[in-house]
N, C-alpha and C positions, 0 to 999 in steps of 0.2 A: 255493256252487257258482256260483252268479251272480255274484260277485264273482272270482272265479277264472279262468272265460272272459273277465272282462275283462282280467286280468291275462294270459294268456295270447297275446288280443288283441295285445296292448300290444308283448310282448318277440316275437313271430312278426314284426308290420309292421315293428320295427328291423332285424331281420333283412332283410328286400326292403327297405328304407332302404340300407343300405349297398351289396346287390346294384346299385341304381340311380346311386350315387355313382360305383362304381368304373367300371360301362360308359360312363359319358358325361364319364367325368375327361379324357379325353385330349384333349377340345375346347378348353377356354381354356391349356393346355401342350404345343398344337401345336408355338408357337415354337421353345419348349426342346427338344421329344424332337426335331423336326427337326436341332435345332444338336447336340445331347450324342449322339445315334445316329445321326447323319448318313446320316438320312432323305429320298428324295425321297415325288411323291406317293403313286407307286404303293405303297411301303415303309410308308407312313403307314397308308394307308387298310390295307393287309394287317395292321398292327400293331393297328391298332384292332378288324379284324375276329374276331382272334386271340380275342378273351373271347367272340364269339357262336358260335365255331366250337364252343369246348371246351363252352361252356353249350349249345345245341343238340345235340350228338351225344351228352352227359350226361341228355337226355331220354328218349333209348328206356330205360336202364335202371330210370329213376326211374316213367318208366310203367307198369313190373310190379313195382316194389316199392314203390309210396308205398301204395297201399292193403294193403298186406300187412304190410310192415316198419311204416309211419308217420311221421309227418313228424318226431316229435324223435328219432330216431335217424339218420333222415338227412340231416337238415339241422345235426345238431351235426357228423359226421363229413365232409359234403362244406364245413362252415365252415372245418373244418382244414388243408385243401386250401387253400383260399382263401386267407389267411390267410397261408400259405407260398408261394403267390403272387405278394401284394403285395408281399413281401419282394425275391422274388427281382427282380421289375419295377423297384424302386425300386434297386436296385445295378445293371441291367443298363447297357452300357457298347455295343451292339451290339444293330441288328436281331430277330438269333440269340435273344439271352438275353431280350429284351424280349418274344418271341410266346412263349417258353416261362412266365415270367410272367404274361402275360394269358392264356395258354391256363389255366393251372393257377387262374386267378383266376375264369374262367366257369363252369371246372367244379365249383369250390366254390360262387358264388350257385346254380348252375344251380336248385335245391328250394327255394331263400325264399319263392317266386310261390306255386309249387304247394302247397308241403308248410301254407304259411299258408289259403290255401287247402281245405286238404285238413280242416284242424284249424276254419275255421271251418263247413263241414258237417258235424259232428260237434260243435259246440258250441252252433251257433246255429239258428234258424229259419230253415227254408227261403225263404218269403216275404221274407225282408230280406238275399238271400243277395247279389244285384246293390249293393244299398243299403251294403253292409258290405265287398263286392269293391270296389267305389268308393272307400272310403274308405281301404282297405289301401293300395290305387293311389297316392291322392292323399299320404298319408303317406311312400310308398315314394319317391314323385317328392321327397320334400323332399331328400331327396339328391341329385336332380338341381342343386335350387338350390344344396345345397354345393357342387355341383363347380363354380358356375360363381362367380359372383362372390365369396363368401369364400372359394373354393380358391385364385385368386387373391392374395387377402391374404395367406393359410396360405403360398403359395409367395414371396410378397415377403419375408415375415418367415425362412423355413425353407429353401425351396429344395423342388423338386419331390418331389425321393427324401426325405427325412428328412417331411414332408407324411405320403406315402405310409406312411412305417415308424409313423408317429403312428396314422393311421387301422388302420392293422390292427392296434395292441397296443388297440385301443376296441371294433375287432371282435371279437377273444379273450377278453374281459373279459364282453360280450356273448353270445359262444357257451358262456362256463361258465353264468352266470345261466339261458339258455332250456337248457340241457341237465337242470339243478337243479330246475327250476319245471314246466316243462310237461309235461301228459302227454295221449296219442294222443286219450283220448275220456274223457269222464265217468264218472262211478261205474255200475256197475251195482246196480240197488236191492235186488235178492236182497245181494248182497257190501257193500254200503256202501264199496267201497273202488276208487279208480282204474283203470281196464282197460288193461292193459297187450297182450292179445292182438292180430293180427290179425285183422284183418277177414276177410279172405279166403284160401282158401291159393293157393301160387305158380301150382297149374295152372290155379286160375279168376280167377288172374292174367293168364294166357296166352291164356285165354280169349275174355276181356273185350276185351282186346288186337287176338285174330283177329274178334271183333265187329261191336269199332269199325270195323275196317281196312275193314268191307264196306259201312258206311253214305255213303250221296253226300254228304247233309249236313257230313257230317266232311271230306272231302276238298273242298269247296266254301270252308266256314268254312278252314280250313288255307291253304289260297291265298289267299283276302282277309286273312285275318294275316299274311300270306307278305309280302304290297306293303304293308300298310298299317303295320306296325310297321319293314317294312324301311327305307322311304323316310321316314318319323319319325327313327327312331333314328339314320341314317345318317347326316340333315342334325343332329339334337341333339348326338348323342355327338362328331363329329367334324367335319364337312366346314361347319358353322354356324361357323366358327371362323375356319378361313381366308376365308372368305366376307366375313366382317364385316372381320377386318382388313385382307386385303388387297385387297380390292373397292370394300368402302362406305369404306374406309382408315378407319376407326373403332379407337382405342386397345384394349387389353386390356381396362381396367377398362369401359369401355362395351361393349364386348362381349360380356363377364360379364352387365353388367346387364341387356341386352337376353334371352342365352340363358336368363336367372331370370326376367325374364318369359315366354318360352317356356312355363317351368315353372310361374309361374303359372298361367298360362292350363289347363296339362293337370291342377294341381291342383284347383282349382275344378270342372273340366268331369268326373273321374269321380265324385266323387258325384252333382253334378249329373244327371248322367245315368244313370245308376246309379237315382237316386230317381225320374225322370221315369221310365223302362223300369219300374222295379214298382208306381209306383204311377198312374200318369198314361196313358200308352200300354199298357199291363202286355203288351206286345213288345218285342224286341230290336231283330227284322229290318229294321223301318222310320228307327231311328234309325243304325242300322250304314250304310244304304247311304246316307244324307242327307251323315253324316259323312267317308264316304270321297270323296264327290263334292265335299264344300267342299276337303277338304283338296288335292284334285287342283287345285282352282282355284285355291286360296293359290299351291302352286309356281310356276304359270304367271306370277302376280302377283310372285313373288318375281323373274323376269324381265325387272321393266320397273324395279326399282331398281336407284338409280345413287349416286354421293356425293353428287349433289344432292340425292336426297331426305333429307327432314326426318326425326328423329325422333317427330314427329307422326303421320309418314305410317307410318315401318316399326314401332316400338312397337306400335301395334295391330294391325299384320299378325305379328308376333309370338306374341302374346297369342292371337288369333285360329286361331292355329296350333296355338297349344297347346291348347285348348279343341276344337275340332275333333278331333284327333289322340286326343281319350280316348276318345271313342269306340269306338274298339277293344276298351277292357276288358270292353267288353259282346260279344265273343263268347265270351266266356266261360261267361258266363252261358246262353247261349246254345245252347252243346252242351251243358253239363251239363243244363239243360231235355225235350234231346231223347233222355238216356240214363239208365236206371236208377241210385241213388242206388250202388250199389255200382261201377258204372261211373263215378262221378264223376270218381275220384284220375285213371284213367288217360284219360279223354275229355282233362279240361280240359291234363293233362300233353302228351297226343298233340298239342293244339294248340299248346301251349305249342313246340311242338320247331318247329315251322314260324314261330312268331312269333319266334322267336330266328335261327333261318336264314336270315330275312329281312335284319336287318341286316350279319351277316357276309358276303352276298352283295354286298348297295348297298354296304355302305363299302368293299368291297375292288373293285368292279364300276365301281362311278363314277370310284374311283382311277383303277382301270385305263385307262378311256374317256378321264376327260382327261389322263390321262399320251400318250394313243396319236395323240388327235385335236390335240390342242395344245401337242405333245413340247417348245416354248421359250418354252410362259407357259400349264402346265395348272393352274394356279390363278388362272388370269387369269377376266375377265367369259365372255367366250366360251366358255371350260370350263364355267361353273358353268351357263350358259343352258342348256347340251348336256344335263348331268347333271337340272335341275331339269324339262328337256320328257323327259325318260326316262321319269321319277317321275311327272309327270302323267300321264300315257298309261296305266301301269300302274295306276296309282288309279281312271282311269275304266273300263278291261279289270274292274279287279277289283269295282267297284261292280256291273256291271253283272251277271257273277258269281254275286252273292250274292243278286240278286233270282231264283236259282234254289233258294236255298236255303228250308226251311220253317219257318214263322211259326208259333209255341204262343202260346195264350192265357194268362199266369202264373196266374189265377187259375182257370180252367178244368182247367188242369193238375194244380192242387193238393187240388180238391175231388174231381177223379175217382180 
């Protein structure tokens, strides 16, 4: 059994591995979709926002069927989606065909997060639950680094779309393996044999659902993930792209390398923190709002670089970024803390929808702003200063926020 949930582990976090490659793919093949779908900003940022629309509104359902249905049945069937997705993305020729692509592409990951998630409260110790969310994260971001600087090579060698058609037959291969191998929860010891049932039935589904909807907490934590993954994701997946090359006029391949260190930095920074929250502060609340307050002041920071600065100087504003910005995955942790274990699937899922909302909003929101305010150079400096003092503002609104929201002791929690 022990050996099982690790295996289990293993093939769930590839899963949110690829979820995180494909949202943030379309930053270092700006160029391209711009030139091959004759894209401006506003088109760009809508095209990119396309995977958080379909992945966010694929949340309410999964919020009353992940604890009832379970995570391998529906994360093998919304992978298939997916899947048919990348496909259609990687042939589109048009605007048109490219959001219907990335729409069909979010609402396939849309349960990697959760459904992994969902499978490690059900496998593992609660007390190493932050510890192991951490870790899923930091794995899950290794995707991020593919998309940027070997996605690059992948498209030197391949070309953008044939890239694309590669990565989803590695998906498919993938979602046979986790459909074969895992299952919802452990044996029961009466049966000796894999429990295949539900946890709960659909109306204390709906339940759970009308519950949540009434706690503050949950609508407090939902808004600070709202800003906080919006204005992350926004500047990773996409707008980190033109930024670098046509601002800091930094090549492809340095821009690559710079966005993988991004990714560093958020690899490192959720277990890290993840491991400080259970076992060092054993709170969430305190390190959420530290986090959202740096990261509001990186942006600011990101304002005063120009091509003169050094890579010395932005490298570790980077890095920095990234590390700061994991922070987040601790409000996860967080509401499931403050809702009974049967509540879990759909708490952390409920947040889950507003933290994907977020960046469909920024990427298609910031488009918009500097498509409107700087209509004959909105990826020029002056766009991106506009869009990045938005982001701070909102960082600090939302910090401030959360210090309304309530502080559980983990270990207090768990003896009572």
């Amino acid at each position: 059994m022990m050996s099982r949930r690790w295996i289990i582990f293993i093939i769930a976090s590839s899963h949110y591995f690829l979820s995180q490659f494909y949202r943030v793919s379309t930053a270092v093949i700006a160029p391209e979709l711009i030139r091959d779908l004759s894209l401006d900003t506003a088109g760009l940022g809508l095209m990119s926002a396309a995977f958080f629309y379909g992945f966010a509104l694929t949340q309410i359902p999964i919020s009353l069927f992940l604890d009832k249905v379970g995570s391998r049945w529906l994360m093998s069937v919304l992978s298939l989606i997916g899947i048919l997705g990348a496909f259609i993305f990687s042939m589109a020729d048009s605007l048109g065909i490219s959001l219907v692509g990335r729409i069909l592409l979010g609402i396939g990951m849309a349960c990697n997060l959760m459904g992994t998630f969902k499978l490690l409260t059900e496998w593992f110790e609660p007390l190493i639950f932050a510890t192991l969310s951490g870790v899923v994260v930091s794995i899950g971001n290794l995707g991020n680094m593919v998309a940027a600087t070997p996605l690059v090579v992948l498209v030197e060698q391949m070309g953008w779309r044939h890239s694309f058609q590669f990565i989803a037959g590695i998906n498919l291969i993938l979602t046979l393996i986790f459909f074969v191998v895992v299952r919802d929860r452990p044996s029961r010891p009466e049966t000796d044999t894999l429990s295949a049932e539900p946890s709960i039935s659909l109306k204390q589904a709906f339940t759970n659902l009308g519950l949540l909807l009434t706690k503050r907490d949950y609508w407090f934590i939902s808004a600070a993930t709202f800003v906080r993954y919006g204005t992350f994701a926004a500047f990773q997946a996409l707008w980190a792209g033109p930024f670098l090359i046509e601002v800091m006029e930094y090549s492809a391949m340095r821009t690559g390398n710079l966005i993988l260190l991004l990714n560093v930095g958020f690899i490192i920074g959720c277990p890290l923190l993840g491991m400080l929250s259970d076992r060092v502060f054993k709170t969430r609340k305190g390190l959420i709002v530290f986090c959202l307050l740096i990261t509001g002041v990186i942006f600011l920071v990101l304002n005063t670089l120009s091509p003169n600065s050094g890579l010395l100087v932005v490298a570790p504003i980077f890095f920095a970024f990234g590390l700061a910005a994991a922070g987040g995955m601790l409000m996860y942790p967080h509401i499931k803390d403050l809702v009974p274990q049967e509540m879990a699937g759909a708490a952390m899922t409920g947040i889950n929808f507003f933290n994907m909302l977020g960046p469909a909003v920024f990427l298609q929101g910031l488009g918009i702003l500097m498509q409107r305010l700087y209509p004959e150079a909105s990826r020029g400096p002056a766009a991106f200063d506009a869009s990045f003092l938005v982001c701070m503002v909102c960082l600090a609104g939302s910090a401030l926020l959360y210090l309304f929201t309530t502080a559980k002791n983990i270990n207090e929690d768990h003896k009572a």
